[in-house]
N, C-alpha and C positions, 0 to 999 in steps of 0.2 A: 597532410602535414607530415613532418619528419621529426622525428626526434635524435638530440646528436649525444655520443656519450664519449666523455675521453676520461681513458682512464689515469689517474691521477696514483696508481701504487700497480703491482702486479696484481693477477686478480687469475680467480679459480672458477671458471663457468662451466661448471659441469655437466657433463653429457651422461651420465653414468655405467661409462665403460673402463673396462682395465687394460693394460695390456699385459698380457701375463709374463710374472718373472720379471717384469721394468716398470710397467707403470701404475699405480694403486690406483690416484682417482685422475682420469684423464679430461681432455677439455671438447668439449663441439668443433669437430670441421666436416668440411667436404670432400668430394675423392681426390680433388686437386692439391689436398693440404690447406685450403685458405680456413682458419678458424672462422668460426662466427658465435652469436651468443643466443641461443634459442630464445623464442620472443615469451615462454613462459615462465621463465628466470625475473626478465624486465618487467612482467605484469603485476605480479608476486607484489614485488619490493613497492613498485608503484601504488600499487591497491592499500599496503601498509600505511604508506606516508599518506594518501588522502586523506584513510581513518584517525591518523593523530592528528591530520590539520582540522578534522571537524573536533576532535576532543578538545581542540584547545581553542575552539571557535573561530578558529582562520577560515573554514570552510561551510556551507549551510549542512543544515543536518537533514541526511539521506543522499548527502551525493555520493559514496562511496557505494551504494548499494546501486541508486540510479547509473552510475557509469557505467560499473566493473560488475553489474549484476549480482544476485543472491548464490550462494553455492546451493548444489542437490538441486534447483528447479529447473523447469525446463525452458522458460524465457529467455534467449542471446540477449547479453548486452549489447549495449551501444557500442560501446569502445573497443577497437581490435587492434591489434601489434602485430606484427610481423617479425622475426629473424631480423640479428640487427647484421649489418654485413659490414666486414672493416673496409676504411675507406680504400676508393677506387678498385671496389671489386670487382665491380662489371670488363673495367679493362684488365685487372689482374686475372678474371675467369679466363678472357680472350685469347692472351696472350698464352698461358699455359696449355691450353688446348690447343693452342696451335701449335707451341713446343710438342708436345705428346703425340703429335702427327710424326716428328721428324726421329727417324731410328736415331741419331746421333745426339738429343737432346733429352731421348726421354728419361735418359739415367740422371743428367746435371741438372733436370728439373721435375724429379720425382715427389711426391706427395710426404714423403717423410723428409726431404731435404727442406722445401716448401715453407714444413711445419716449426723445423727449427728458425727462420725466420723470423716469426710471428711467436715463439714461445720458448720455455727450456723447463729443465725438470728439475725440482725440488724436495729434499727431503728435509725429514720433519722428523721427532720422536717424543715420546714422553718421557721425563725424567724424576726419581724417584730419590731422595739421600743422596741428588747431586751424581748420580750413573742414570744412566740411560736405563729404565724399564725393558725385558726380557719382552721379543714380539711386539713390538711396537712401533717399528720402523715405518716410514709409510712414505712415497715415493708419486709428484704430483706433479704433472704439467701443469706452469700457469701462463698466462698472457703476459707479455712484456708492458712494463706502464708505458706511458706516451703513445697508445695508438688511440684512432679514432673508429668508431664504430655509427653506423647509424640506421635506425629502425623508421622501414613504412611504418603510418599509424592513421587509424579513421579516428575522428570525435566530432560527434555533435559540437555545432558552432557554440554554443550557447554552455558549456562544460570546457570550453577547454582556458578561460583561466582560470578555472579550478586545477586542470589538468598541468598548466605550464608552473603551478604554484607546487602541485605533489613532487613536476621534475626536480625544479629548484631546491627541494629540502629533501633528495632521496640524495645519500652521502657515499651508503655502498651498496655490496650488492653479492652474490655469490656464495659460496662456500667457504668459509672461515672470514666472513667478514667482519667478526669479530677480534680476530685475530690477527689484522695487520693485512689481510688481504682486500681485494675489491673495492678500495677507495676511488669513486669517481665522480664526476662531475655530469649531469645531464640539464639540457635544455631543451625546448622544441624550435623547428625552424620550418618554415614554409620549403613544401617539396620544388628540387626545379620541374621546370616543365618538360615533358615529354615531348618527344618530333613528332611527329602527323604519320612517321612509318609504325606507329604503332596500330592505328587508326585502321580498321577493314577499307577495303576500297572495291566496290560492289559495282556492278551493273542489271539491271533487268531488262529483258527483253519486252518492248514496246507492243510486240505482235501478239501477247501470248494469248491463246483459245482460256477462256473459262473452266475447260473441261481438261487441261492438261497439268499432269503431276509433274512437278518438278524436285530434282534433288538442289540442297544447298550444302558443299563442306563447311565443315568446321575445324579448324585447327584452337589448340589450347597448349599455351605455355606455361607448365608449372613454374611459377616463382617461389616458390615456398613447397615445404612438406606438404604433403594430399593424403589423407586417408578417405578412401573413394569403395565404399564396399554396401551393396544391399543383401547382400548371403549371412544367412543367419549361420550361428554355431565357430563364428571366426574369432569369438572373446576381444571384437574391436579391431582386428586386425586389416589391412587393408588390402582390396583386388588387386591386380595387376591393369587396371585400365575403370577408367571412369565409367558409369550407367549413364545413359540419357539420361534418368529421372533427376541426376543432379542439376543438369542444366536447364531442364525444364523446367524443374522449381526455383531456379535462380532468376529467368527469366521471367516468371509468374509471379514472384516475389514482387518483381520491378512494375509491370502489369496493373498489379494490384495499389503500392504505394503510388502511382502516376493515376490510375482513373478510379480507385476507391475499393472498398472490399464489396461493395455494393457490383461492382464490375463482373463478380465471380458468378454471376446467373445470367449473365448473356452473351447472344449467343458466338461472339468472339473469344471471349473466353474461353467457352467450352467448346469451340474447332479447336484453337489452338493448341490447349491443354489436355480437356480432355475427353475428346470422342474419338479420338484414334486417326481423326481426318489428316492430321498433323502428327506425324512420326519419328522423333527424337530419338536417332539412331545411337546404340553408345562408341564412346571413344577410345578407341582402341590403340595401345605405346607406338610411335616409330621411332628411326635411329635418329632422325632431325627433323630441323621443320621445313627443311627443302624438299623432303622425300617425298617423292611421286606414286607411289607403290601404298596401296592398302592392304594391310593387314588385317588378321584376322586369329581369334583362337586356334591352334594346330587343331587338326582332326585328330580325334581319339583313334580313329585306321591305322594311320600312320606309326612305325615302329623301326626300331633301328637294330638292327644285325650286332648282338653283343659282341662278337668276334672281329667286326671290322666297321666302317663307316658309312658304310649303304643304309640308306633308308626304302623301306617299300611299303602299298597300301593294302593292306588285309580287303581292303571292299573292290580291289581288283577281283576281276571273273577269270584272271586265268588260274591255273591248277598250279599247285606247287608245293614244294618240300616243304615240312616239317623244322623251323630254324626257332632259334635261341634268339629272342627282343624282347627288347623293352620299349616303352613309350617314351615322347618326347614331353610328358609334363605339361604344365603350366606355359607354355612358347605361344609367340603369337608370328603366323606364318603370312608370308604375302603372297600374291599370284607371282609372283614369278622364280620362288621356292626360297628367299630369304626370309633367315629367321631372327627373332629380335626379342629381347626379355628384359621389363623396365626394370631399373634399379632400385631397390628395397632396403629398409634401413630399419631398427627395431631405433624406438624411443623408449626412454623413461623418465617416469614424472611423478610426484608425490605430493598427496594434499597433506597442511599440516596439522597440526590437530589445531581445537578450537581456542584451546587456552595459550595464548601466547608465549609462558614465559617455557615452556618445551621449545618452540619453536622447531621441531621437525615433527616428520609422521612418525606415529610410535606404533600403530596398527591396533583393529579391534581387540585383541586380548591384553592388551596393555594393563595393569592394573595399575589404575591412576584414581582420585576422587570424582566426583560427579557424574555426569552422563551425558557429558560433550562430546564432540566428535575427536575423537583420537586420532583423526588424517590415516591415511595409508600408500603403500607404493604400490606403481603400477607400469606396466611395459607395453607396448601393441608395435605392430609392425606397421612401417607407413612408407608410400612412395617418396624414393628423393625428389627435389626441385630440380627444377633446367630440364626439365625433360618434354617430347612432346608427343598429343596424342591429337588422333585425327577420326573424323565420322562424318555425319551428313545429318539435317534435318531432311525430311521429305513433305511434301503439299503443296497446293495451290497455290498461285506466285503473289497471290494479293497477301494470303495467311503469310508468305513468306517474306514480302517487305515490312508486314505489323511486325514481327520477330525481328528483324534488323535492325528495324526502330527502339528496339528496348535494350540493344548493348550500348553500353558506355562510351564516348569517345576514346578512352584511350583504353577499352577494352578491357576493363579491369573486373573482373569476378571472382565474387569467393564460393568456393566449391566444395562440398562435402562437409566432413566434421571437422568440431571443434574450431571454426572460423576465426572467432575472438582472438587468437592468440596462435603465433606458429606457423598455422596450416589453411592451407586452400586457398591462399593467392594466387591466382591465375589470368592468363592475358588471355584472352578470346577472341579470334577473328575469324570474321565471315567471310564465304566466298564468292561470286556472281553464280545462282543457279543457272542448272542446266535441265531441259526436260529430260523426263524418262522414257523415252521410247522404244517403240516395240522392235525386235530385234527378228530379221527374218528367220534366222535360222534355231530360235528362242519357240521351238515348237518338240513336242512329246508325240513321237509315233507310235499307234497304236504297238504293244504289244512289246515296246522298249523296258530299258528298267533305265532308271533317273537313280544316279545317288545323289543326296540330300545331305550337306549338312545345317547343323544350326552353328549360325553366325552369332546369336546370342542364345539366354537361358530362354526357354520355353514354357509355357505354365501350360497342360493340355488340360481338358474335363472330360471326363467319363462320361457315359451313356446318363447318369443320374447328376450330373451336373457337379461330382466334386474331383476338384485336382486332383490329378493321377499322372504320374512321371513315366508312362506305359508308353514304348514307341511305337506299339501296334494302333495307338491313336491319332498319329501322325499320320497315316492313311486315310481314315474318316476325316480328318482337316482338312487335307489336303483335296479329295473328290468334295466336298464342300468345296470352298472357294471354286473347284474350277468346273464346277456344276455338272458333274457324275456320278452320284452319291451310290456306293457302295460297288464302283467299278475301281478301285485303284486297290491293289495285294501288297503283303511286306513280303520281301525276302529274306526267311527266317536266316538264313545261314551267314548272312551279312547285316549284323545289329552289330552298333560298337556306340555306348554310351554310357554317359556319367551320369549321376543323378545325386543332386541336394535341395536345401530347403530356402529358398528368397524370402526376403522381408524388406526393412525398407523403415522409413520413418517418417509422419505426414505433418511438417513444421506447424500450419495452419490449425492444425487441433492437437499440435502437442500430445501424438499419441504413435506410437508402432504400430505400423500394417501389419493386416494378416499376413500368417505366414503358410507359402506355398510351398508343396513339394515340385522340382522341375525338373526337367532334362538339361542339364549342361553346357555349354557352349560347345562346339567340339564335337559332339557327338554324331553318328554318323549314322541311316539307314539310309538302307535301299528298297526303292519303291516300284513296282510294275503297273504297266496302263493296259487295263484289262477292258475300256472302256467300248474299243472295236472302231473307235475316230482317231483322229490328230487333234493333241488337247494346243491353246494358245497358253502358255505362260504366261503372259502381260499380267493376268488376274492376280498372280500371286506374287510377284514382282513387286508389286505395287505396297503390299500389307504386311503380315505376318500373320505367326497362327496363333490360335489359345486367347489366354490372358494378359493384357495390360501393355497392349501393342501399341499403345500411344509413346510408352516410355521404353521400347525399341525393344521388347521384348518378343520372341518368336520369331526372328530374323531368319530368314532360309537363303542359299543360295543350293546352286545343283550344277552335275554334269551328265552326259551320256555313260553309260557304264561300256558303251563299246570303244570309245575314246580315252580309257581311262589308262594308263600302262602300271605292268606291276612295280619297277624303280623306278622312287622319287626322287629328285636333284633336289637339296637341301643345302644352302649356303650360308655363312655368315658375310653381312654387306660388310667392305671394310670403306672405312672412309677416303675421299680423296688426298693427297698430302696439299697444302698450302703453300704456295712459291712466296706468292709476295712478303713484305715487310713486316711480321708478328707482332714489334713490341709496338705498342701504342707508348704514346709518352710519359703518359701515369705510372705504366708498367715499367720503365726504364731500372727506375730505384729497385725496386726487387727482382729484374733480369741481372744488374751490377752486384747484387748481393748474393747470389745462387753461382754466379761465375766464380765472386770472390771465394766462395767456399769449395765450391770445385777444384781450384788452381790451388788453396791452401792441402784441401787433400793431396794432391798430387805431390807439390812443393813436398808434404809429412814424407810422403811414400818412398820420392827422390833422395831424401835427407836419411832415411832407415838404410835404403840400400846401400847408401855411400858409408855409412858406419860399417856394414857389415865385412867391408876389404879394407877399413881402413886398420895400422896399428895401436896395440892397445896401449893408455900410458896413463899414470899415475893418476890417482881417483882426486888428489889433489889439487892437481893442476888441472884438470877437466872443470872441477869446481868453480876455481878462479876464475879461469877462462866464460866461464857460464854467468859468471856473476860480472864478468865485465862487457859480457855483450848483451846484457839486459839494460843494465844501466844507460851504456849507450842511444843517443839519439838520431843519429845519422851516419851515415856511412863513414865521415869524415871526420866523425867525433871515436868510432870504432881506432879506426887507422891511428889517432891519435895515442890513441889508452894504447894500443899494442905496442907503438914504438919502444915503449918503455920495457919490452922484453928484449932487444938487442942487445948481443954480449952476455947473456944470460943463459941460465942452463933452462930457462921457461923457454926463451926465444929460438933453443934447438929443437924442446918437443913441439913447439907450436910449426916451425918448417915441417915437421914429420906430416902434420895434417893440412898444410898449408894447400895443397891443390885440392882438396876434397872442403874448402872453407872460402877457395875462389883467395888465397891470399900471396901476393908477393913474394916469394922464398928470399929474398935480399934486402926488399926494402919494407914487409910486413904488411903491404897498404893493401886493403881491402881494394880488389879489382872491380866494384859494381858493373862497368860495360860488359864482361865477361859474366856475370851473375845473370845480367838481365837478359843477356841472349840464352845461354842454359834456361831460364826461367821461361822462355819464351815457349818452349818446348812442351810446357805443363800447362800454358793456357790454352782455354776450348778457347780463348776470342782468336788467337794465333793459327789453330790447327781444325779447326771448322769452317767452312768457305762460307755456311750461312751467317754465323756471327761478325763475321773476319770484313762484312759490306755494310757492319752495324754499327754506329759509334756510344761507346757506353761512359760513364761518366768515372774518375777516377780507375781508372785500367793499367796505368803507370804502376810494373814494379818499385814501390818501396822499401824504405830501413825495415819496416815494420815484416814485409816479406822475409828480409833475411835475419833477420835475429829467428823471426819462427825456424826455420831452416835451423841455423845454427843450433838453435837449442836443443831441438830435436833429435841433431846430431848427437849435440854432444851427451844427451841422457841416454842413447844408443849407447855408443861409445861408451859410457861408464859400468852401463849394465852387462854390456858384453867386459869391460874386466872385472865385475861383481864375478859373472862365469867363471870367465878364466881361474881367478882364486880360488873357487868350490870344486 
């Protein structure tokens, strides 16, 4: 279902960010400038109105609890919201990105130009004895009234006219909605339906042997905020790329609600989930979702030359100088040396306290009555939406069509925290597996050394069975698996690893996993085959090592160390540019209002220069003059009012300025043909070849163009004789 909101006054959705030195309390958008209204603003207000429709018996009593769930427990409600997006975003997304491809566009449709569109800024102060109060001032983007916004929403069928009864009687909404802000209107409306290209489109191989492993990708398209993190010690904060174990448990969720809880002790279940047989690999950011190229954590080896742009890998074997680097961070690198880093955004959010007539968070030390909850504020970092990340399931191809069976047709899953509200909307599509096979030259001669990294974190165990984040255990893993136990060495002089503590959350028993000490992703040894054969790698290929390898944990991949060279090519992918047609039709109205403003700059810019050579004359008659081409309505209504300066000592100074006003010297009559070709010069639709094949709707220089001009000039023109006099 959908819910639609239009707002009915200006309205303040706060994001709570500033911008420093302009703006106090600003509003939610995206990189592109499109506002939007976080879906926990809408939940908020919503969850209010149920609780007075049950006070006043309109509603049964406990559905506000039943819906929107109890605060502090750990039970998900039923009810989730999403981000409400203003309308036609999907085509206004589209269209801007493909402007921002084009060097020539991406100024006239930058993220701050965008924004004015969609809002303006407003100040406010407090007033005391009828003066303004000293520090008081306060400086607010809000939303322009008359737009439309609309929020995905899930609800139990059986709740939701309760639900469409909370829309109907919620009035505002926001920040200072008390105050004149945030009057809207909300209804619910059935979602349209989605195309079938949303829909995985799979094939399996008819031939497949019993005994062969298969990989399956996964692509996931954030629609919403994602906070996606099992590492403990992040105070909430989110990874840079999704865990398996999210999508495992989403899947297993689904598992469970379709064949019973009863289902979680056989033996399907536990292939799929959890015996390791089935390997839910995690998913790791790319630049789109065309991108062919898997990524992965940068290797913690890898470093970059402070002094210039080379990159090289420390776990190279040749000999070399002593040089000035640093690491490349948190980056997730592909085979074929591009680098890529999803985008991060901090939130904040505040629960209120418990006694309503406060109505904000006042924080625990508050000294207020009772022993309520006093709400509090809080921040965490989270991945933006639109972004997309890619991995693989691994097993057996029967394990692997049961799993395909449990995504959504239109591939919709909520992933990670905080689902209810916000975050972790996401599309999910599978891909036709492919087998794993063995690779001939995917063989370790005796006597080699393999460098190793891990592709994800690691959990190892010690001789005595407890987690230990020690890379020299990576050697006894590893002759395990490939059955030569205590024939594979480290080589001390090439360790390069990170180490921290995983954890994780088990929805099913509502309680936090143990928490492990691991190695890193990223991290790098290198291993020698002391074994005195040629080891096969298939073995390891297939698994991972340590603990909790079902949820993609212990990932390895490896190279020859004689094959390795000391400089690494490290790129940033740049995207292709877009030829064809950008504006979708929805997008037309706000392509025509980003030009209008465009061309109005210019128009300003043109009109500043033209004062600056023109003669200075009487502050008077500039006045006049200003005050009669405001009034005016048309070109021809201009011409008219001027006539009446002929024979006049007005109708000399105005010839002085006559060609810099586009006007007649004899007969006074505003020239428009001559205005509108000058003007021509200052539109991007005239002097852009990509615009210039587009047709946009009102692009006709108007009156309304040249009076802007004129005025402009003429407030020029008066302040340059303000100068002159001082």
């Amino acid at each position: 279902m959908r819910i639609r909101m239009e707002l009915l006054s200006d309205a303040l959705a706060g994001s709570g960010e500033a911008l420093a030195g302009t703006v106090d309390r600003d509003i939610a958008f995206d990189e592109r400038g499109l506002p939007f209204i976080p879906a926990k603003r809408i939940r908020g207000v919503l969850r209010e109105s149920m609780n007075e429709l049950e006070f006043l018996g309109l509603a049964e009593t406990g559905t506000t609890e039943a819906l929107f769930g109890v605060p502090g427990t750990s039970a998900s409600s039923p009810f989730r919201i999403h981000d409400g997006r203003v309308e036609n975003a999907e085509a206004l997304a589209s269209f801007l990105d493909s402007a921002k491809k084009k060097n020539e566009l991406a100024a006239i449709f930058s993220p701050r130009i965008v924004l004015d569109c969609f809002s303006y800024l407003r100040a406010q102060t407090s007033v005391e004895d009828g003066v303004a109060k000293e520090n008081t001032l306060r400086i607010s983007r809000v939303l322009k009234k008359g737009q439309v916004f609309h929020f995905e929403a899930d609800c139990p069928a059986h709740y939701r006219t309760a639900l469409k009864a909370a829309c109907a009687s919620t009035r505002a909404f926001g920040t200072s909605r008390n105050r004149g802000l945030g009057e809207i209107r909300m209804f619910c409306e059935d979602a349209p339906e989605e195309g079938p290209e949303f829909k995985s489109q799979m094939t399996f191989d008819s031939q497949a042997s019993e005994d062969t492993v298969y990989e399956m990708p996964v692509s996931v398209h954030s629609l919403s905020l994602l906070i996606a993190s099992d590492r403990v010690g992040e105070n909430g904060d989110s990874g840079g790329y999704i865990p398996g174990s999210f999508l495992l448990g989403a899947l297993a969720a689904r598992y469970l609600a379709d064949k019973g809880m009863k289902s979680a002790s056989n033996p399907v279940f536990e292939r799929l989930f959890l015996s390791g047989e089935t390997i839910w690999c995690n998913l790791y950011p790319v630049p789109d979702g065309n991108s062919s190229d898997r990524y992965a954590p940068a290797p913690v080896s890898i470093r970059k030359d402070k002094n210039s742009d080379r990159f090289f890998d420390l776990a190279c074997s040749e000999e070399f100088e002593e040089e000035e680097h640093v690491g490349l961070g948190e980056l997730f690198l592909s085979q074929g040396g591009n680098v890529h880093s999803p985008r991060m955004t901090v939130q904040y959010h505040h629960r209120r306290a418990a006694d309503p007539a406060y109505g904000r968070a006042l924080g625990p030390e508050a000294d207020i009555p009772g022993n309520g909850d006093k709400g509090t504020f809080f921040q965490f970092q989270a991945l933006e939406g639109d972004q997309f990340f890619k991995g693989s399931i691994i097993g057996f191809l029967e394990d692997l069509k049961t799993v395909a069976s449990l995504l959504p047709e239109d591939g919709i899953l909520l992933l990670g925290k905080s689902r209810t509200a916000q975050y972790g909307r996401c599309r999910v599509s599978l891909f036709s597996p492919t087998p794993l096979l063995h690779e001939e030259d995917d063989v370790w001669e005796d006597g080699g050394t393999f460098i190793f990294r891990f592709i994800s974190d690691a959990i190892l165990l010690n001789e005595n069975g407890h987690p230990e984040p020690n890379p020299r255990l990576l050697a006894k893993e590893v002759a395990r698996i490939l059955q030569v136990p205590g024939k594979i060495s480290v080589d001390e002089t090439r360790i390069f690893v990170g180490r921290h503590l995983v954890g994780g959350y088990l929805g099913v028993w509502n309680l936090p996993r143990i928490q492990f000490p691991a190695l890193a992703a990223g991290s790098v040894i290198a291993l020698r085959n002391e074994s005195g054969k040629s080891l096969d790698m298939t073995r390891l290929s297939l698994t991972g090592v340590g603990l909790r390898i079902a949820e993609g944990f212990g990932r390895l991949d490896w190279k020859n160390s004689d094959d390795m060279e000391r400089t690494v090519r490290i790129s940033v992918k740049k995207q292709p540019e877009d030829s064809k047609d950008f504006v979708q039709e929805e997008a037309k109205s706000l392509a025509n209002e980003l030009l209008r403003r465009n061309f109005r700059k210019e128009l300003k810019k043109a009109s500043r220069e033209a004062a600056s050579s023109a003669p200075v004359l009487p502050g008077s008659f500039v006045g006049r003059l200003t005050a009669i081409v405001r009034s005016a309505s048309s070109f021809e209504g201009l011409s008219g009012m001027l006539a009446s300066f002929k024979g006049k000592p007005a109708g000399n100074s105005l010839k002085r300025i006559s060609d810099k006003l586009f006007i007649d010297r004899e007969t006074l009559v505003v020239n428009k043909e001559n205005f509108r070709k000058k003007a021509a010069q200052w539109d991007p639709v005239s002097r852009i070849q990509i615009l210039r094949n587009l047709r946009f709707p009102n692009t006709e220089v108007t009156y309304d163009d040249f009076r802007e001009f004129a005025i402009v000039f003429l407030s020029a023109l008066k302040l340059k004789g303000r100068r002159n006099v001082s």
